[in-house]
C-alpha positions in Angstrom: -13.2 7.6 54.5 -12.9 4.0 54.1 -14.7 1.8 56.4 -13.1 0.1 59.2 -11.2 -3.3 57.9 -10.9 -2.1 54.1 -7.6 -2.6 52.7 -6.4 -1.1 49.2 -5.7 -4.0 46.9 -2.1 -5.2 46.9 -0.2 -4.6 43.5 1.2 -7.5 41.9 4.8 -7.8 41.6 6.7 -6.1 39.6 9.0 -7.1 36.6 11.9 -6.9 38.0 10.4 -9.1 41.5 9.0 -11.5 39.0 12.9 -12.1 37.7 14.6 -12.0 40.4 11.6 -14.7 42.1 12.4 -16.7 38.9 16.4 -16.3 39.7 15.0 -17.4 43.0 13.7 -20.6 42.0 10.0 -19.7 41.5 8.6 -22.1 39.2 6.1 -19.9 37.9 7.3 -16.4 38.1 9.0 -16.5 34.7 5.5 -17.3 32.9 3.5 -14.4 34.2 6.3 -12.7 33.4 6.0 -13.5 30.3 2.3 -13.8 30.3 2.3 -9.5 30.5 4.8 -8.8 27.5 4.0 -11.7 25.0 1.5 -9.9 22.7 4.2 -6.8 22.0 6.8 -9.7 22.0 5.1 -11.4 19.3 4.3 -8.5 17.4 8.0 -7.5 17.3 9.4 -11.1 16.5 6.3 -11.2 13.5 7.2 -8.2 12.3 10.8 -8.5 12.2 11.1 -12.5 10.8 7.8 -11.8 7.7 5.8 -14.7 9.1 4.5 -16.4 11.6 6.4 -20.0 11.8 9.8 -18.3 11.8 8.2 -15.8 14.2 7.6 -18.6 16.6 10.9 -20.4 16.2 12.6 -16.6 16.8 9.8 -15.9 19.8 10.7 -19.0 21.1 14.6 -18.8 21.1 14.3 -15.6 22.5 12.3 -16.7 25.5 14.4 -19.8 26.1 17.4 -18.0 26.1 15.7 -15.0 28.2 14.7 -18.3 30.6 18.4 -19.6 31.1 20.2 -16.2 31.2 18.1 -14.1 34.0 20.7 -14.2 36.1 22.5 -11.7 34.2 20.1 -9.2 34.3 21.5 -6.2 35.9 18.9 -3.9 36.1 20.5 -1.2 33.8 17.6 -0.8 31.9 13.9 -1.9 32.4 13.0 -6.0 32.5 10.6 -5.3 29.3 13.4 -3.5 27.5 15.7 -6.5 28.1 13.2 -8.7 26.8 12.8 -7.1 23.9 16.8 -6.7 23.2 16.4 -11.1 24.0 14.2 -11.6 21.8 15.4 -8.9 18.6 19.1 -10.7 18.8 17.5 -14.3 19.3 15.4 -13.1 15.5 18.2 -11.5 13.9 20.4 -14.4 14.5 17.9 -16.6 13.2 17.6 -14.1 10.4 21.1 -14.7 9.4 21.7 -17.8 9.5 18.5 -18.1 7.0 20.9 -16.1 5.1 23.8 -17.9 5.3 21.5 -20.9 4.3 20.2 -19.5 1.3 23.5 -17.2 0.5 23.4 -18.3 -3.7 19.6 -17.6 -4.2 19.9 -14.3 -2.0 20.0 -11.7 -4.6 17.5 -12.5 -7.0 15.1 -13.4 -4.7 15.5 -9.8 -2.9 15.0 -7.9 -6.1 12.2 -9.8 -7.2 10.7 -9.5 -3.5 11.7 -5.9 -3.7 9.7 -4.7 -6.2 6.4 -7.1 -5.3 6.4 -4.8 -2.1 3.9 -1.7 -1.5 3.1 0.8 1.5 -0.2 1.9 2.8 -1.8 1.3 6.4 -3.3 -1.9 6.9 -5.2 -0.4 9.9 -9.0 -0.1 8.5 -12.8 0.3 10.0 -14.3 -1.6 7.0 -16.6 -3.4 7.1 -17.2 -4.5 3.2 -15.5 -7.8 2.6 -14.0 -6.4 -0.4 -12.2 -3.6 1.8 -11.5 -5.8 3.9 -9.5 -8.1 1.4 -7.8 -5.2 0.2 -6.4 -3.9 3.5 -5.0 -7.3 3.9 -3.2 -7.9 1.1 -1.7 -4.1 2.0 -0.5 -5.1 4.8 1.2 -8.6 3.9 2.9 -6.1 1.1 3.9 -4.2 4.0 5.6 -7.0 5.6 7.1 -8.2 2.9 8.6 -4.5 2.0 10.3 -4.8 5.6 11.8 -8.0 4.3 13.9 -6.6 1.4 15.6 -4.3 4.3 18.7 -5.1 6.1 18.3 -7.1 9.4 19.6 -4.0 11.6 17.0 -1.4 10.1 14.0 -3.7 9.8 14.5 -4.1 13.9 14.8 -0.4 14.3 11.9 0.5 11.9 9.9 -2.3 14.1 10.6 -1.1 17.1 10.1 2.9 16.8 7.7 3.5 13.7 5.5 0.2 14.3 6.0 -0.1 18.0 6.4 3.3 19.1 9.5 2.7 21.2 11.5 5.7 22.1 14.5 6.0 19.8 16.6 5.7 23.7 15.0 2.8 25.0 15.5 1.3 21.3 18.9 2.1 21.2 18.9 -0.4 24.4 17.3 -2.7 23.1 19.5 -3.1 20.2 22.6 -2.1 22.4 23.9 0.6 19.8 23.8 4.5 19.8 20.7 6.8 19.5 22.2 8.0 16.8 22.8 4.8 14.6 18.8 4.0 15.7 18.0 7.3 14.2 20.4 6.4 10.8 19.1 3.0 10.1 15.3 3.9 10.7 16.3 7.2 8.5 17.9 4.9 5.9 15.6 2.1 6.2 12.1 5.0 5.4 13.9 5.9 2.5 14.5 2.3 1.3 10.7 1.9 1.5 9.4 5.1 0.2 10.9 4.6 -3.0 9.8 0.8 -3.3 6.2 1.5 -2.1 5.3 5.0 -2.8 2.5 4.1 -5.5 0.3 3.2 -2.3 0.1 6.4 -0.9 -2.3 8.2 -1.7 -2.5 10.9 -4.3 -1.3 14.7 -3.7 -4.6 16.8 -3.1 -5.7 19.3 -5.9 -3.2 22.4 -5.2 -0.9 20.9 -3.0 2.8 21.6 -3.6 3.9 17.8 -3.9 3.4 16.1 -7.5 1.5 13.2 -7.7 3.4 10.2 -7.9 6.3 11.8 -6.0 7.0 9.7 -2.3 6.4 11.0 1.0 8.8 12.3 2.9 11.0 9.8 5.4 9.0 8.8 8.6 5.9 8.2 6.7 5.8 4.4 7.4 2.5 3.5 8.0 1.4 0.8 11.6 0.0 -2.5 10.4 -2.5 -3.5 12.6 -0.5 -5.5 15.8 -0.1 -9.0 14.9 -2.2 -11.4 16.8 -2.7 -15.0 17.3 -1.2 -17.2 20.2 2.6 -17.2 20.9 4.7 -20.4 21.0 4.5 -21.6 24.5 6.6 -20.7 27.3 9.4 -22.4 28.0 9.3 -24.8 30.7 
């Protein structure tokens, strides 16, 4: 039995009260808000632009725009998941008009970046510098494997293989079907199976695959969650 005057802790607020206290007026309820969901916010917007300055500039879109527009939140889905659809748009957008920007160049510059790219996990326990190094440069070839993929499957691919969304809550993040989730991350493992399939490792003695053959689709490998400090919160 507790003793007499002992209170259970009170929970913080929740999402939701956090946006609807910044709707309110609440100077500060947007950045603890924010404060709970930037690390997976900043993995996604890394992952999804190839680097970290263009992360930022997508990051930080994303939370200015999430900033102006609470008042539209409905409540249909969960306040993480419509942070995360903020954020994906304000990167593909940006995505896009890098295109638009750099339209001649484009196809060259994909091939090329194409066939640089290679797959293996970047996630390692070594300790050797050397191994070290190695997993590294693995998983910037990683990164820039995502890159040679169309805007709409690199998200999806992001979001469920590397993120470990459910396909559903994916499908409302990007505001499309579960079934075109499921088709562009289906389309999207086979794009990067064929570029990067020299990294995975060799077929054991006896087993039915031949060496050299890829691994089947949904074999993308985690890179190890991007980390380093967000742009700052909108004010």
């Amino acid at each position: 039995m507790p003793e007499a005057g002992w209170a259970a802790p009170t929970p913080g607020p929740t999402d939701a009260e956090l946006l609807a206290a910044h709707v309110g007026g609440d100077p500060h309820a947007f950045g603890v808000l924010f404060g709970r969901h930037r690390d997976r916010l900043w993995a996604v917007a890394l992952r999804t632009m190839g680097n970290p300055d263009d992360a930022a500039d997508g990051l930080q879109d994303g939370m200015v725009a999430a900033f102006r527009r609470a008042a539209s939140y409905r409540g249909e889905a969960q306040v993480t998941t419509w942070l995360h659809r903020v954020v994906v748009n304000a990167c593909l957008d940006r995505l896009r008009a890098m295109k638009v920007r750099r339209a001649e160049a484009l196809p060259d510059d994909l091939e090329e970046y194409g066939n640089r790219g290679s797959l293996a996990s970047a996630t390692t326990d070594a300790a050797d510098p050397a191994d070290l190094s190695v997993a590294g440069d693995q998983r910037r070839q990683v990164l820039e494997a995502l890159q040679t993929l169309p805007e709409e499957q690199r998200a999806a691919l992001v979001l469920v293989d590397m993120e470990g969304y459910p396909v559903a809550e994916v499908a409302q993040m990007l505001d499309c079907a579960v079934g075109t989730v499921k088709s562009r991350c289906s389309r999207g493992r086979a794009r990067l199976a064929v570029l990067l399939e020299h990294l995975f490792d060799p077929a054991p003695a006896g087993d039915d695959v031949p060496p050299g053959n890829p691994p089947p689709p949904g074999a993308v490998p985690s890179t190890d969650r991007p980390r380093g400090p967000p742009p700052p919160r909108p004010s």
